[in-house]
ChimeraX commands (.cxc) that place a marker at each C-alpha (Angstrom):
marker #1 position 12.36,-20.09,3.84 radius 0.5
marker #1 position 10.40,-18.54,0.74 radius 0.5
marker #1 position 7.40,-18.49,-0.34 radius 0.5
marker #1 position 7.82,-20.68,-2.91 radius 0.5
marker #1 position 9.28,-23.52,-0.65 radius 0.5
marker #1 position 6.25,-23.26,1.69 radius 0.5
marker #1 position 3.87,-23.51,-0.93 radius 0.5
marker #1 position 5.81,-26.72,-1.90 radius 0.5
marker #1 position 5.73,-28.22,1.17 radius 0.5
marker #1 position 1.63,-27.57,2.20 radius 0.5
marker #1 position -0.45,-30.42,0.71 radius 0.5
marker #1 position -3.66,-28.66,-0.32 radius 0.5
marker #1 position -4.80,-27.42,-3.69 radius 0.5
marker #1 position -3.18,-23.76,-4.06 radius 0.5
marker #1 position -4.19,-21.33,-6.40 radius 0.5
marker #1 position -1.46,-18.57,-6.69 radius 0.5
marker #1 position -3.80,-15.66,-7.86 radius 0.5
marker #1 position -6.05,-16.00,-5.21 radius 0.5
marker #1 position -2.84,-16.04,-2.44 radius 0.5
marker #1 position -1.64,-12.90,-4.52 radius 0.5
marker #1 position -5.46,-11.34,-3.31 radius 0.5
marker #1 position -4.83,-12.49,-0.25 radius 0.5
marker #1 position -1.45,-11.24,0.30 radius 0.5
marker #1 position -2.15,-7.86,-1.40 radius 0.5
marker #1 position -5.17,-7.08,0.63 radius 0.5
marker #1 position -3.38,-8.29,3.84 radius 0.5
marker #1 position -0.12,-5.87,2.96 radius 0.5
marker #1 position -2.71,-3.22,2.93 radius 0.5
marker #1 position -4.46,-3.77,6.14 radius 0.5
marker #1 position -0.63,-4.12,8.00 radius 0.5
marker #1 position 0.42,-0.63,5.88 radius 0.5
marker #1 position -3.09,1.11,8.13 radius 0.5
marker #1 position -2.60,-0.20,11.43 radius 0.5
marker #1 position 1.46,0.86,11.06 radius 0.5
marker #1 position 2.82,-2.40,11.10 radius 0.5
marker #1 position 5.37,-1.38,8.07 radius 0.5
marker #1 position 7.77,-4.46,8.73 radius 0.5
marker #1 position 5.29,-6.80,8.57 radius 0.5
marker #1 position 3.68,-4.89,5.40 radius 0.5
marker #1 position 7.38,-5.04,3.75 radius 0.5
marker #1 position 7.90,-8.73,4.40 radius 0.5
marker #1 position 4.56,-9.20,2.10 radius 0.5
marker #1 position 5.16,-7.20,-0.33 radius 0.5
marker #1 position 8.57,-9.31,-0.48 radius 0.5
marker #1 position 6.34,-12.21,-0.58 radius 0.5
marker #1 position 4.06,-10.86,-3.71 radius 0.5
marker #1 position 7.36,-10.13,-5.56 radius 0.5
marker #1 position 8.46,-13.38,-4.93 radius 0.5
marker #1 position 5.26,-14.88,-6.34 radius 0.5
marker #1 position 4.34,-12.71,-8.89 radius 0.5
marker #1 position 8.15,-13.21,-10.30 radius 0.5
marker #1 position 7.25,-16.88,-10.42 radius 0.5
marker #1 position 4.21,-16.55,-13.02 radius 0.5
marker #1 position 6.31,-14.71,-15.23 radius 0.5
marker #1 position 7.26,-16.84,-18.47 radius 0.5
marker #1 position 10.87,-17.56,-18.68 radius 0.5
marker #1 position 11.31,-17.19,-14.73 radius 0.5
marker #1 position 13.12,-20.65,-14.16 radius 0.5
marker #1 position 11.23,-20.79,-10.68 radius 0.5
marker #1 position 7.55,-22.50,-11.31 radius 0.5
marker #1 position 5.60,-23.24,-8.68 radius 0.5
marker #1 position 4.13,-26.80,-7.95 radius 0.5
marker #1 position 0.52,-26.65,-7.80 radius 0.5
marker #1 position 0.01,-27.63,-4.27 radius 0.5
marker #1 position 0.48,-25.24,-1.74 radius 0.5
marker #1 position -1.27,-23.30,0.91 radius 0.5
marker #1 position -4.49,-20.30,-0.19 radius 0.5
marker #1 position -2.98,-17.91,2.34 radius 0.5
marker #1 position 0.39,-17.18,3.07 radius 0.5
marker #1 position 0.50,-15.61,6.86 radius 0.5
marker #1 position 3.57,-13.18,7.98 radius 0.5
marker #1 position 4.67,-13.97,11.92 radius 0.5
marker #1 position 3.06,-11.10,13.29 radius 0.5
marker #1 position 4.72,-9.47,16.69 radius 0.5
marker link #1:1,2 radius 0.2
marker link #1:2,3 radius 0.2
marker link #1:3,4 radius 0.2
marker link #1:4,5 radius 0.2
marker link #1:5,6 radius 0.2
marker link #1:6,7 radius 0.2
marker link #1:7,8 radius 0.2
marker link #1:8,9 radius 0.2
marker link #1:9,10 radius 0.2
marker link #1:10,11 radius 0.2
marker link #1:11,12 radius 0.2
marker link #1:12,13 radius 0.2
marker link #1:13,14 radius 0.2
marker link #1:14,15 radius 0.2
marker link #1:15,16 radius 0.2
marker link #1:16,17 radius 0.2
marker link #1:17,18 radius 0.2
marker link #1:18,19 radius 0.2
marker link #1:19,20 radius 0.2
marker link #1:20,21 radius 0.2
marker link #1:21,22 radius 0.2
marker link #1:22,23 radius 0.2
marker link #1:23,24 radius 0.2
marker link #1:24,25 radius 0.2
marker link #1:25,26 radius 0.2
marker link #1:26,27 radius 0.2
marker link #1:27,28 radius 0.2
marker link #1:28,29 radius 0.2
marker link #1:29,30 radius 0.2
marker link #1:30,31 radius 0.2
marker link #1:31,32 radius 0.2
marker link #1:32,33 radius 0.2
marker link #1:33,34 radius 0.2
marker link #1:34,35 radius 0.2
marker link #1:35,36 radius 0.2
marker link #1:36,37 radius 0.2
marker link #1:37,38 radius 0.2
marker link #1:38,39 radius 0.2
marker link #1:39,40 radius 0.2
marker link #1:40,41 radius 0.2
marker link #1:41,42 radius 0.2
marker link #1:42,43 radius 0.2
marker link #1:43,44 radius 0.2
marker link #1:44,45 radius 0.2
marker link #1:45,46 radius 0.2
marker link #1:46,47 radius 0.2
marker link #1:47,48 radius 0.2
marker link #1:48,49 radius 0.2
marker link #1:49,50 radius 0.2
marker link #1:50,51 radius 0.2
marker link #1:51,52 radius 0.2
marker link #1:52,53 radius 0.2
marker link #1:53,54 radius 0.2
marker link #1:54,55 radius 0.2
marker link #1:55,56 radius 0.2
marker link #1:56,57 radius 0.2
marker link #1:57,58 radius 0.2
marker link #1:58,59 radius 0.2
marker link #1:59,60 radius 0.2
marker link #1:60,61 radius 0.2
marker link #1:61,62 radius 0.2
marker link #1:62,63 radius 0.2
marker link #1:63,64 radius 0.2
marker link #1:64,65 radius 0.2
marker link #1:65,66 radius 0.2
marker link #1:66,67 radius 0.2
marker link #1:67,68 radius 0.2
marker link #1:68,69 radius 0.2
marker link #1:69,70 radius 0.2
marker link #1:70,71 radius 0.2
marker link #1:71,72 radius 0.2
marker link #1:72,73 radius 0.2
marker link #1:73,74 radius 0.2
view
């Protein structure tokens, strides 16, 4: 599953920019305490969204989604 098909299926109000924060800052804090997989499967994740915003992409987002998007962690 992507992140775009989660944020489809939640059913709160999502704001994407905020969940890029989120994700960013949570990539970050993975990246410090060595947890590199984890870190890559975000940074997957911001690609995925940040893809979506651009104009022309084909792949918009429905407005309803989830503020966070949380990686499995081990």
């Amino acid at each position: 599953m992507n992140s775009a098909s989660v944020l489809r299926e939640a059913d709160e109000k999502f704001d994407i920019h905020e969940a890029i924060q989120d994700i960013e800052r949570e990539m970050l804090e993975a990246a410090e305490a060595l947890e590199f997989e984890r870190a890559a499967m975000l940074r997957d994740q911001l690609f995925e969204l940040k893809n979506a915003l651009k104009p022309g992409s084909g792949r918009a987002l429905i407005p309803s989604g989830r503020s966070r998007l949380k990686a499995s962690r081990h």
